[in-house]
NUKOLMI-607107 format. One line per field, with one value per residue: residue number from 1; residue in three letters; z, x, y of N, C-alpha, C in turn. Coordinates in Angstrom, 3 decimals. Example, Ala and Ser with C-alpha at 12.3 -4.5 7.8 and 13.67 -1.06 7.14 Angstrom:
BEGIN
k	[1_2]
r	[ALA_SER]
n.pz	[7.800_7.080]
n.px	[13.190_12.850]
n.py	[-5.690_-2.250]
ca.pz	[7.800_7.140]
ca.px	[12.300_13.670]
ca.py	[-4.500_-1.060]
c.pz	[7.800_7.870]
c.px	[13.200_12.900]
c.py	[-3.300_0.030]
This chain:
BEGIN
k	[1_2_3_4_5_6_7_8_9_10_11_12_13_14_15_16_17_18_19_20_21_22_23_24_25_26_27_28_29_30_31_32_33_34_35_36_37_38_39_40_41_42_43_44_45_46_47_48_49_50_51_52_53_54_55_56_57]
r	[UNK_UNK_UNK_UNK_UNK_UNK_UNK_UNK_UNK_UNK_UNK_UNK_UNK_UNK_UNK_UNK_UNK_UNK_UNK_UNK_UNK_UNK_UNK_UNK_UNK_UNK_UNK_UNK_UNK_UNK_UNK_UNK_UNK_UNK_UNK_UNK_UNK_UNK_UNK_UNK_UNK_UNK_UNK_UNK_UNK_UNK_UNK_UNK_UNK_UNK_UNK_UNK_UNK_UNK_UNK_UNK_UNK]
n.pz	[102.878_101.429_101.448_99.725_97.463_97.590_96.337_94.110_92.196_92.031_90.106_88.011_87.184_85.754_83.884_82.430_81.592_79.732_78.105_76.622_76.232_74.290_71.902_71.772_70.302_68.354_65.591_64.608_62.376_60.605_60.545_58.297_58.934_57.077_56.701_59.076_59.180_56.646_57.223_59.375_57.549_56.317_58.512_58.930_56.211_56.463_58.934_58.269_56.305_55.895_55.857_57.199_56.872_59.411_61.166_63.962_67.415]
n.px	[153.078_152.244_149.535_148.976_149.600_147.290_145.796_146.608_145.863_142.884_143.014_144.991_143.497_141.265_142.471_143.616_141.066_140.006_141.814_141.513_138.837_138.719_139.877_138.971_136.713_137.919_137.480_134.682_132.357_129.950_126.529_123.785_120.380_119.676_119.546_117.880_115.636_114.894_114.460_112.484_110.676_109.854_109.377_106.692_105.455_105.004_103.709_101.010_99.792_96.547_95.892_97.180_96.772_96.627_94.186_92.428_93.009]
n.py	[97.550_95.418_95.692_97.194_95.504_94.391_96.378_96.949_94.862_95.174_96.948_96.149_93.809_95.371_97.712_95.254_93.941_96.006_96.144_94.091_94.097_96.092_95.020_92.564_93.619_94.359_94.100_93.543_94.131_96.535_95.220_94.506_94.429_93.303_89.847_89.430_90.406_89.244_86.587_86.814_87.875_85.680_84.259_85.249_84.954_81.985_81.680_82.849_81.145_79.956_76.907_74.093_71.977_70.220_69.224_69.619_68.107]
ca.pz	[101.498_100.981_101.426_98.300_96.715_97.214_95.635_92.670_91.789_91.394_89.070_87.033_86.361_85.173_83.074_81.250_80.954_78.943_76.904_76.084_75.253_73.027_71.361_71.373_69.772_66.984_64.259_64.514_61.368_61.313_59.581_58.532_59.396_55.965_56.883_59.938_58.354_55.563_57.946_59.525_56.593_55.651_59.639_58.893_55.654_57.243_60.018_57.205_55.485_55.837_55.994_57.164_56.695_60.515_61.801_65.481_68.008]
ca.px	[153.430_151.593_148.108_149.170_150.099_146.339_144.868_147.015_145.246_141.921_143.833_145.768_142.684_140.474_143.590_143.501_139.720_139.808_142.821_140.932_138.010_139.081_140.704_137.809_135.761_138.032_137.718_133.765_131.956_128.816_126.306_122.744_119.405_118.642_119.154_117.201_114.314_114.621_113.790_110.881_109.530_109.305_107.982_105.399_104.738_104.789_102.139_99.736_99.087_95.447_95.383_98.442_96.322_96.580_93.286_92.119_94.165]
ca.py	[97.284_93.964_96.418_98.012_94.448_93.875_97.026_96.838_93.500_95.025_97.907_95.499_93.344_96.529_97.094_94.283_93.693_97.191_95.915_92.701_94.450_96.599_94.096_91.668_94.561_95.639_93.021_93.540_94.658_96.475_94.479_95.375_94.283_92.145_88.766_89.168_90.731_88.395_85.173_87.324_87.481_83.875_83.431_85.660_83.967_80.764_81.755_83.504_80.189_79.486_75.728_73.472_70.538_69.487_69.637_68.965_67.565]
c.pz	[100.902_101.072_100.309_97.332_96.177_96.155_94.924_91.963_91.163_89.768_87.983_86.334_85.388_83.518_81.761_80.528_79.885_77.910_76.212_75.287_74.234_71.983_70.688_70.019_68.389_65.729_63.872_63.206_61.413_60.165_59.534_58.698_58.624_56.206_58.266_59.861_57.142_56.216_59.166_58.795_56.258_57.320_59.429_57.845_55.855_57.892_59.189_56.552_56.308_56.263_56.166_56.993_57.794_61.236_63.317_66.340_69.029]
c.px	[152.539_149.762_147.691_149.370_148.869_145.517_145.782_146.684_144.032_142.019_143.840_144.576_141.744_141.173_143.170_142.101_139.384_140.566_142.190_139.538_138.023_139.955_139.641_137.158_136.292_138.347_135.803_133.346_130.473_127.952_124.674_121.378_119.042_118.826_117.897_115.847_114.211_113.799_112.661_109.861_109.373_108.855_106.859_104.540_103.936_103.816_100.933_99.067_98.134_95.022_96.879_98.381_96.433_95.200_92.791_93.055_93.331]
c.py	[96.204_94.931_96.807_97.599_94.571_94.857_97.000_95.938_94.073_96.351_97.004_94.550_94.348_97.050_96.393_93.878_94.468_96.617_94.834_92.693_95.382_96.004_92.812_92.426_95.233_94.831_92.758_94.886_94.926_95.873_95.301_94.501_93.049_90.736_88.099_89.775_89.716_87.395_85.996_87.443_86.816_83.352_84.017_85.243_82.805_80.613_82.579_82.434_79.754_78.397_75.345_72.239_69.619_69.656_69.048_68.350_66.610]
């Protein structure tokens, strides 16, 4: 009986990890790309400028 204690442990956690992630997961909204293309395009601005006025090191 106590054999059957132990494999119901790794059950009951599996279980709950599912319940927890679907739970985690359902208040998520899908979002879209533009703020993270936005700030690529001001690094790529950023690294296009010509002169930064630091010269030599």
């Amino acid at each position: 009986m106590a054999a059957l204690v132990w494999l119901l442990i790794p059950l009951v956690a599996a279980i709950a990890a599912g319940v927890w992630g679907g739970w985690a997961n359902r208040t998520r909204r899908v979002r879209g790309d533009g703020p993270e293309l936005d700030g690529y395009a001001r690094f790529r601005a950023a690294m296009e400028k010509t002169d930064s006025g630091a010269r030599g090191a």
